[in-house]
C-alpha positions as CSV (number, residue, x, y, z in Angstrom):
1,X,37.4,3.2,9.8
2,X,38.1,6.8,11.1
3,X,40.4,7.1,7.9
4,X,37.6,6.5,5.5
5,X,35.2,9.3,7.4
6,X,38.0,12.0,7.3
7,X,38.3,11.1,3.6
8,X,34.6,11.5,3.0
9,X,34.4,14.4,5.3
10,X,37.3,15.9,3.4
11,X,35.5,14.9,-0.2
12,X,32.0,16.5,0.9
13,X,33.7,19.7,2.2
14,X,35.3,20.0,-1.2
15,X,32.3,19.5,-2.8
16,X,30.6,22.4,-0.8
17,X,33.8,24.6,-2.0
18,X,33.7,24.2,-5.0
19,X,30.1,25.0,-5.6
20,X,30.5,28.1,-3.9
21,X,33.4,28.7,-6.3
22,X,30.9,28.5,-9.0
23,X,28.4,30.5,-7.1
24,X,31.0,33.1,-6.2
25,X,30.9,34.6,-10.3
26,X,34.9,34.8,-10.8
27,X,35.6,36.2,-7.2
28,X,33.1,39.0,-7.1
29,X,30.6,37.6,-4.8
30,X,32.4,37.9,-1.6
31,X,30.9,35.8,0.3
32,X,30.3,33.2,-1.9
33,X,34.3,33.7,-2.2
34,X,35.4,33.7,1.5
35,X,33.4,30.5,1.9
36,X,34.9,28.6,-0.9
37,X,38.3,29.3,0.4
38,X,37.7,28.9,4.0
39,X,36.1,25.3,3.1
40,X,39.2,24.3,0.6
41,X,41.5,25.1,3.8
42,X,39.5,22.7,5.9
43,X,39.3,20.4,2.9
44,X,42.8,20.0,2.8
45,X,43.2,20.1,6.5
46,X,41.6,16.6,6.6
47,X,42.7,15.2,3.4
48,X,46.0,16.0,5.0
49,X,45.5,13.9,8.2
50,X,43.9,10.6,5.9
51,X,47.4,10.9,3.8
52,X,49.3,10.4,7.3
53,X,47.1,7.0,7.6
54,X,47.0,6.1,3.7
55,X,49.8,6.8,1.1
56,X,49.2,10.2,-0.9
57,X,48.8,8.5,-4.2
58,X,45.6,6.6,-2.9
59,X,44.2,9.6,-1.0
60,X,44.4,12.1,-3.8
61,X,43.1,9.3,-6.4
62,X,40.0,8.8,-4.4
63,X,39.3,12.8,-3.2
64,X,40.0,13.9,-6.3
65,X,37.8,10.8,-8.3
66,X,34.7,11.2,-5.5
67,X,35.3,14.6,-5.7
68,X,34.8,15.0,-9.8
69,X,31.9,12.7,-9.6
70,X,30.1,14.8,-7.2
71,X,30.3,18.0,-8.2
72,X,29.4,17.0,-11.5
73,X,26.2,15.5,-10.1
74,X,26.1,19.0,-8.3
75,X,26.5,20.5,-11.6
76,X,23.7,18.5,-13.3
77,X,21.5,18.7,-10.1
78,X,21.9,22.6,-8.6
79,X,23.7,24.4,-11.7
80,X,21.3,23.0,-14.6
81,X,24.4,21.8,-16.8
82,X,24.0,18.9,-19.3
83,X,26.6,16.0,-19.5
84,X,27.3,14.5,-22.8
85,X,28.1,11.1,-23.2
86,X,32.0,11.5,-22.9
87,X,31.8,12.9,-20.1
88,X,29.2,10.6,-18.3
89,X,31.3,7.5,-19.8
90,X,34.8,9.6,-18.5
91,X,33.1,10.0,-14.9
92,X,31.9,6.2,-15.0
93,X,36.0,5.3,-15.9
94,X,36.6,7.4,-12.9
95,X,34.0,5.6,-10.9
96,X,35.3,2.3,-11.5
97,X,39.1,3.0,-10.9
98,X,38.2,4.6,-7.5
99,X,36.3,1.0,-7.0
100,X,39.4,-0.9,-8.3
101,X,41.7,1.2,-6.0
102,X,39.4,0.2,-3.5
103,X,38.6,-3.3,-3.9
104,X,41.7,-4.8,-5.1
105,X,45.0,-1.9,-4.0
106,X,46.3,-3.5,-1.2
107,X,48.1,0.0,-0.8
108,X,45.0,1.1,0.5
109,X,45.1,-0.7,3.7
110,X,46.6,0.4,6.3
């Protein structure tokens, strides 16, 4: 169980950085800059201790899928943006392979 809340923990920090990468205007918002970097180093910190409990394919597949799905609901939500319907059907394909690694991988038990 403590695998799955340092993934999440490491998805929702990622999340947070990466909207302050948005926010920081191309590095010239420092502060805005500073935090997205400081919060990608922690992101990674605990990604890096879930891919010492799960195997890195699995890990990454699932930060990186969570992680597109939520900041593009961060996009829609906080940033205004507009999704077309490729890229709501490409973030639905992402959703369901994270729920088939899930479901059905036995590589992500551990």
């Amino acid at each position: 169980m403590m695998t799955w809340i340092l993934l999440t923990i490491s998805i929702v920090i990622e999340v947070i950085a990466t909207s302050l990468l948005n926010a920081s205007a191309g590095f010239t918002r420092p502060w805005h800059t500073a935090g997205a970097l400081s919060l990608y180093a922690l992101s990674f910190y605990f990604a890096s201790k879930v891919m010492t409990m799960l195997p890195v394919g699995i890990v990454y597949a699932i930060w990186s899928g969570m992680g597109i799905v939520l900041i593009s609901a961060v996009g829609v939500i906080w940033f205004k943006q507009k999704l077309d319907v490729a890229a709501i059907i490409g973030i639905a394909l992402i959703i369901s392979g994270v729920a088939v690694i899930n479901l059905f991988s036995k590589s992500s038990v551990h």
